[in-house]
N, C-alpha and C positions, 0 to 999 in steps of 0.2 A: 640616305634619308628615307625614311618611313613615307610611303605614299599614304596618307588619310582618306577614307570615304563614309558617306555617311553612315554605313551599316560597320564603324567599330564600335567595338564594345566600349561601355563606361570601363570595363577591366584595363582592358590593352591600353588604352588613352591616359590611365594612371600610371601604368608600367611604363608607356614611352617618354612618359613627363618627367617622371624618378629618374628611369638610366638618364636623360640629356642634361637633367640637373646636375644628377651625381659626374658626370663627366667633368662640368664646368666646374663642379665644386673640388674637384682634384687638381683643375690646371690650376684654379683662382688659388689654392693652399701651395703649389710651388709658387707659383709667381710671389706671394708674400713672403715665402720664407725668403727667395731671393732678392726681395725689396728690402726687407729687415735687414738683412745680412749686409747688404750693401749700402746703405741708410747707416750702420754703425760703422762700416769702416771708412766713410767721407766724412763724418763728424768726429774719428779718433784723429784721419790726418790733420783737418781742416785746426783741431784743437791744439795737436804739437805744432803744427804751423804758425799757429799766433804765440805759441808761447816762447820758441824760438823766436821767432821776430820781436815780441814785446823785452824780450829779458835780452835781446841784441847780441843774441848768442854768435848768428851768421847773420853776411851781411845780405842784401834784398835779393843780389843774383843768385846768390848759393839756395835763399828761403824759394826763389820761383822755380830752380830747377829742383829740389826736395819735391815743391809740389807738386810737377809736373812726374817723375818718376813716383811717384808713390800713387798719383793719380791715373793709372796707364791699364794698372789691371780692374782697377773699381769702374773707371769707363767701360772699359771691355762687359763688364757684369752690369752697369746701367744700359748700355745699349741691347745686351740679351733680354734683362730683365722688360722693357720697353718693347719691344718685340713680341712677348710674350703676352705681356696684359694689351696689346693694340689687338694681336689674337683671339686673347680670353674675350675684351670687348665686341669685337665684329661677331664672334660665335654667339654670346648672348645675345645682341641685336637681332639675328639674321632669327634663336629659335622665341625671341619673345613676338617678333612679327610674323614670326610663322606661327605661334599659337593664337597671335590675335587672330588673324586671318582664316582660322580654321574654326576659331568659335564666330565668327562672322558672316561661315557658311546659310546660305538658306536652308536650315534642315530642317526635316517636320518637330512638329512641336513635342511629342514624346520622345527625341532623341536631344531635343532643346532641353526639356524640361529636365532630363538625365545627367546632362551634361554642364547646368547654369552652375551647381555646389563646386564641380572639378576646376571649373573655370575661375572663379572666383578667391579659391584657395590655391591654384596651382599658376593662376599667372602670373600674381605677384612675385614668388620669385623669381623670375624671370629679371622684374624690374629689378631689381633689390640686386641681385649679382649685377647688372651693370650700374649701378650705385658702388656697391665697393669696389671694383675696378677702378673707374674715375676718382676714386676716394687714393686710393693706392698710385694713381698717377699723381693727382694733386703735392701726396708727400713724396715722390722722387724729383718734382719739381721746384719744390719748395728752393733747394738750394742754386739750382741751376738758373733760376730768375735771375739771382742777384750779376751771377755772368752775363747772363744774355742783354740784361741792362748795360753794361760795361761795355759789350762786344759792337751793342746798334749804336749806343753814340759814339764809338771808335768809327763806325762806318758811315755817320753821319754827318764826323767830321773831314772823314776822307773826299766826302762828296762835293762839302763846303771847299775844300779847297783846291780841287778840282774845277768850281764852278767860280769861281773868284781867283785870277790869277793877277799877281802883280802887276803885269804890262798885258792889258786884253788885245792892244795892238799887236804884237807877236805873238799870239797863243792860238792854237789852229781849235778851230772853229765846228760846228753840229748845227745846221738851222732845220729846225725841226716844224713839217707840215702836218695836215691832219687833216680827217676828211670829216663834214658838216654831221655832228651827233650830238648825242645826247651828253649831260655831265660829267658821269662815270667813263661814258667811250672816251669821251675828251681828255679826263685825266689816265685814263690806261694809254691813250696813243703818247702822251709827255713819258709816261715813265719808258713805255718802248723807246723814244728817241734816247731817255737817260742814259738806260742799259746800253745803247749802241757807243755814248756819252763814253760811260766811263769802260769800255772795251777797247776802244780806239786812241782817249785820253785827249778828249775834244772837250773843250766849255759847249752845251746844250746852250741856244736861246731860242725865245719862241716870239713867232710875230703874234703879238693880241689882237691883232686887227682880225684874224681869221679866226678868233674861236666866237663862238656861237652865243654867248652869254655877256651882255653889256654888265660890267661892272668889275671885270675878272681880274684887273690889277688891282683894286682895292678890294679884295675879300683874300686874297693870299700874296705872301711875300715874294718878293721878286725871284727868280731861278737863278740869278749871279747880281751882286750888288756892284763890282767893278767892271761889267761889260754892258753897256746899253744894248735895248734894244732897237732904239732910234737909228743907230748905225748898224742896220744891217743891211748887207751888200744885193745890188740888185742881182749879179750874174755868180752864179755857185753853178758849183759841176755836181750832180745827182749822182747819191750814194747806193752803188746796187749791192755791197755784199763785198766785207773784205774776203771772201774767199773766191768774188768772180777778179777781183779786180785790186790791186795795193794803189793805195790812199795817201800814203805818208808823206809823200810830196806836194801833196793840195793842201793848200791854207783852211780852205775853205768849202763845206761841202753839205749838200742838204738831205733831209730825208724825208720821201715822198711816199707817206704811210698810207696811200689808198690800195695799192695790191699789196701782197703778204711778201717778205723778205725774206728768200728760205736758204739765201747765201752768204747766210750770218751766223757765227756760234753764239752770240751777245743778244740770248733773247729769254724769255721768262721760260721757269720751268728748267733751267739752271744754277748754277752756286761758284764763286771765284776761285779758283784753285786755291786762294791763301786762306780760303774762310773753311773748308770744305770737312776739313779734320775737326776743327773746333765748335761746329753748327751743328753737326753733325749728332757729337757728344751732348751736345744742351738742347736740341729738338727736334719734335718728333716727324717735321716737315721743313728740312734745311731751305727748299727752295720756294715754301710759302715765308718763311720768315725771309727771302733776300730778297722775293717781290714787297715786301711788307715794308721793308729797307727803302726801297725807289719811291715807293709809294708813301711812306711817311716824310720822305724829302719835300717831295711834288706837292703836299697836301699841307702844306705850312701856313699858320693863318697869321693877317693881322692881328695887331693885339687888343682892337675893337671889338672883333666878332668872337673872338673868345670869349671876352668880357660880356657877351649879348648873350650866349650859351648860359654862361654862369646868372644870370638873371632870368632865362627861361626856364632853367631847371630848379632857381630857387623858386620862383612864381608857381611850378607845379611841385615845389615839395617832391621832386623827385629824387631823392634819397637814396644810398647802397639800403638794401637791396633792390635793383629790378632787372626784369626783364625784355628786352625791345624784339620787334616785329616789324619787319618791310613787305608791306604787301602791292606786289607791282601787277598793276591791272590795267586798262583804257590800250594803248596802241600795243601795247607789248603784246597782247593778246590776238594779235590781227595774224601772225604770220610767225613770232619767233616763241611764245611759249603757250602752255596750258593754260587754265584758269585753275589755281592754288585754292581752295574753300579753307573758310576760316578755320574748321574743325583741323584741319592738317596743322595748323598753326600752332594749335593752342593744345593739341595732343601733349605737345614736348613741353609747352609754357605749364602745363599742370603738374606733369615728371618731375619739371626742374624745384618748382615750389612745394609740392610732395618731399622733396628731396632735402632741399639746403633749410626751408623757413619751416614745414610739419605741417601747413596749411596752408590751403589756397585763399582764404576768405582774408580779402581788401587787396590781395596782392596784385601788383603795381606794373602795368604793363604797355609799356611807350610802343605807340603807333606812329610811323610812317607808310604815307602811300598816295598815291597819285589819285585816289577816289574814295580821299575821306570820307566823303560826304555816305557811300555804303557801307563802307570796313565797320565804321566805327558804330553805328547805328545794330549791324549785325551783328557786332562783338558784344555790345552791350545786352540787348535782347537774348542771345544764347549764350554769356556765359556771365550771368547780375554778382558774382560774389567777386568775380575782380575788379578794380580799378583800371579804367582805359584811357590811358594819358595820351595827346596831342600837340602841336605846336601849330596856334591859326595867326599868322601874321596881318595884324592890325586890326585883330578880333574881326576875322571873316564868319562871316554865319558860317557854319556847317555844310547846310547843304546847298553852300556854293563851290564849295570845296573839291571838286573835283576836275582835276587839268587837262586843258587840253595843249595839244604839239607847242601851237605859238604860243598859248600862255605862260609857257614857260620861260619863254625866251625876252626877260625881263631881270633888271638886277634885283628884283624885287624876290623871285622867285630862287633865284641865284643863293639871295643871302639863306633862302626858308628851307633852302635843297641842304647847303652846306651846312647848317645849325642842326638839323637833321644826321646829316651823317655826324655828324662830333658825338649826339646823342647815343646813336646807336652804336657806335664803338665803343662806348663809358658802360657800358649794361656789364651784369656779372651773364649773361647768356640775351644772345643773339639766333633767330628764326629767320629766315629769307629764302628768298630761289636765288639761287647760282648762276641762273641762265638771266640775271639781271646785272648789268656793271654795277647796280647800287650796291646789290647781296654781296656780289665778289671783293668791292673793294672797302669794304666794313670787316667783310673777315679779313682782307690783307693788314686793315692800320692794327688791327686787335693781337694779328701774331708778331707785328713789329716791335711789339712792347712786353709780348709773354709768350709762352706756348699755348695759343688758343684752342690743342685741338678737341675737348671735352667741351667747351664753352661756347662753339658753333653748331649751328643745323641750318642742312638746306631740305625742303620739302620736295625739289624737283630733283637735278643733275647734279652732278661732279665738279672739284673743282675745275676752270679752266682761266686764260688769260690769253687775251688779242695776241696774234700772232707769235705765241709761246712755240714751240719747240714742241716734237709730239710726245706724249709722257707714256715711257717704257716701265715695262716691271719687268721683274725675274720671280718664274715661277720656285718656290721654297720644296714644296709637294705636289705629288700629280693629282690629277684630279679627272673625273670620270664623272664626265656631263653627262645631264639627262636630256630630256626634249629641249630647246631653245638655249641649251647652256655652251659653255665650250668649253674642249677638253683637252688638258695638254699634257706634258708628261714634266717631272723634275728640272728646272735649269733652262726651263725654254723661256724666251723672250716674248712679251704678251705687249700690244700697243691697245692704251687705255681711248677710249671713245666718248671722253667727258660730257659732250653735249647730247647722248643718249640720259635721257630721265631714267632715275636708278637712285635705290636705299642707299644709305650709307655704308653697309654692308658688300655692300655689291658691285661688279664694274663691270662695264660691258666693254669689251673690244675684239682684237683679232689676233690670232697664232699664226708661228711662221708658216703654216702651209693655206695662210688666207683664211679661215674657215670665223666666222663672226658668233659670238655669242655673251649671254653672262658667265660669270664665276663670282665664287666666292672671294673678297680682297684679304681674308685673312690668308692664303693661299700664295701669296705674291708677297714682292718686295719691291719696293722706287729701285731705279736705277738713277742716278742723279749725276749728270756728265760734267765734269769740272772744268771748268772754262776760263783761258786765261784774261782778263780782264785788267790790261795796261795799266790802270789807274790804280788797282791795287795790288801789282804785280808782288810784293813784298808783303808779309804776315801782316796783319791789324794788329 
């Protein structure tokens, strides 16, 4: 990379904007010839396929393995192809915020003034190649939806009946604890107890008496309809870890999620051995779609407060297209993250309407956040050509709108927190910080249902999840840090440091000889450790 200072020329500054273009504009032209190519030969199979099965040429098992063998080499070319534009994507990213960042310098005004025409004409493409990327992902997923639709309620029936067993009296047991947080914490510690759930091949139940929110049986569906949770047992033996200890002969056994479990393979940031081939092939983050799985389980509503959703959002005419925003502010800010400025926010909310609608003006953008009562007063004032939508339960003025710890801790708050999230995962693009359980698990229910991964931003950190499993990459290419970067060589194993704040582009973590730094994430690869997972030890 070209180190920039302020005495380059208006010359060189055009010369380095042309090669880094022309670069990306030679990956982004394989990458479509490879998407085309492989785009035509899953609609030649997928077409003999139904025409055989319609004209009853062969019967159903003959037509699934036709499409499984004819499907074998086009995967191989959808997961290169995938690869490749996740690459082409990160490199525009990484040089469009490096040109912003350079025209952002404080430089004097005769090298400003030099410099405003270059800016103006050359950063746009920038944007525009990560638009046809994302465009290019959009149609290699096209098809791969109608799977992964197929695959999560296969896996959400597995869970169903896993958690409803015929005789709850004989069927060994998961009582799952948790320690005093907030709603998102709440709901990530049930899914950790799941995951341990269907690893061991336990019915999960959870005592309500101990979570933190009055009203939590009647805003979501029970976790098993044939095991109460009335009868649950005073005296259980504590679960430390099938791998300190076998389990198999205890009926019954709990799990005490106040320290971290690190003598488990059944934790997020993993994928089921039987899932691992076939997730794999339909998206682009197999083990945010199987957290997405636990977590769409967990997240199940009555059929009141759906019904409440769908009257909030006819009330505001909120309509395909929008956009949503969670801006987490008040205690968060004490100790666990930054303070997010709305400008960060709304960077990506202008991209995205630039993008899909051709204009920002009225465009429609759903607010959550714990201090309404500023967001939305300073959303309106600096950006009047959008629309800033809200949900104030029971027509609360505004600017009382801003929560504190206890006031939360009401079913009232309960029902405004979850009608909220339902919100923010229905949006065609979603803004938040990562380093919030709210942010995290809105992108989780969002890639439960499709591959989200163009259709989320986080402003701060990386993905992560409560006591996941620590997320490894394999390095693809070396790479050769500068100041503050890390360097590693082909084939090495790099441990990602999620809760370091970092671009999308970017990850911070450590090489095997310790040494801490960034790199580039086009650079890497997930390594994704398949885990056998008792409950669905056999294919979906």
């Amino acid at each position: 990379m070209f180190t920039l200072n302020q005495h380059m020329s208006k010359k060189r500054l055009k010369f380095f904007l042309a090669f880094t273009l022309g670069l990306n504009a030679i990956l982004l032209y394989k990458v479509a010839t490879q998407s085309v190519d492989s785009e035509k030969r899953l609609q030649n199979c997928h077409s003999e396929c139904l025409y055989l099965s319609e004209s009853r040429r062969i019967d159903q098992r003959n037509l699934e393995e036709l499409i499984c063998a004819r499907h074998n080499k086009d995967q191989f070319i959808f997961r290169g192809t995938r690869n490749l534009i996740k690459g082409a994507y990160s490199e525009a990213l990484h040089l469009k915020d490096f040109a912003k960042k350079y025209f952002r310098k404080d430089l004097d005004q005769t090298t400003k003034a030099a410099l405003e025409e270059d800016y103006s004409r050359n950063y746009l493409p920038f944007k525009d190649l990560t638009w046809k990327i994302e465009s290019l992902v959009d149609n290699i997923h096209r098809e791969s939806r109608k799977q992964l639709t197929i695959l999560g309620d296969q896996v959400q029936e597995r869970i169903r009946k896993l958690q409803n067993p015929s005789d709850c009296k004989t069927a060994k047991k998961l009582i799952c604890k948790f320690p005093y947080c907030g709603l998102g914490c709440q709901l990530h510690h049930i899914g950790n107890c799941l995951l341990v759930a269907l690893g061991t091949n336990r019915v999960m139940l959870v005592n309500y008496k101990k979570v933190r929110y009055p009203g939590f049986e009647k805003v979501f569906l029970p976790l098993s309809e044939t095991c109460s949770n009335e009868d649950l047992p005073v005296l259980t033996v504590e679960w430390l870890g099938e791998l300190q200890k076998n389990y198999d002969n205890i009926p019954v056994i709990s799990l005490n999620q106040e320290p971290a479990k690190d003598e488990t393979l059944f934790r997020a940031f993993t994928i089921p051995k039987s899932l691992q081939e076939s997730v794999e092939v339909l998206h682009d983050d197999p083990h945010l779609w199987w957290v997405g799985q636990i977590m769409r389980y967990v997240f199940r509503l009555r059929p009141w407060i759906v019904g409440k959703v769908e009257q909030i959002t006819e009330k505001l005419n909120l309509t395909q297209p929008y956009v949503s925003v969670h801006v987490r502010r008040t205690d968060k800010l004490v100790e666990e993250a930054r303070k997010c400025e709305i400008e960060e926010y709304m960077e990506h909310v202008i991209d995205w309407y630039d993008r899909h609608v051709g204009s920002v003006e009225g465009g429609r953008v759903y607010v959550a956040s714990d201090d309404l009562a500023s967001v939305i007063p300073e959303a309106r004032s600096k950006y009047p050509r959008f629309t800033f939508l809200y949900h104030a339960e029971d027509k609360k003025p505004l600017k009382d709108m801003t929560q504190t710890v206890k006031g939360r801790e009401t079913e009232e708050e309960l029902v405004s927190l979850v009608c909220d999230l339902m919100i923010l995962s229905r949006s065609d693009y979603f803004i938040g910080t990562y380093s919030s359980n709210i942010g995290r698990l809105v992108v989780q229910l969002m890639h439960s249902v499709d591959d989200a991964t163009f259709k989320t931003r986080s402003v701060d950190q990386q993905m992560s999840f409560q006591l996941g499993i620590p997320l490894y990459y394999r390095s693809i290419e070396a790479h050769f840090g500068q100041e503050g970067e890390l360097s590693f060589n082909a084939g090495e194993r790099i441990v990602l440091q999620p809760f370091v704040e970092s671009p999308a582009y970017k990850g911070f973590g450590t090489n095997r000889a310790g040494h801490y730094g960034s790199f580039p994430m086009y650079k890497v690869e997930k390594i994704l450790p398949p885990v056998p997972y008792l409950a669905l030890s056999n294919k979906v």
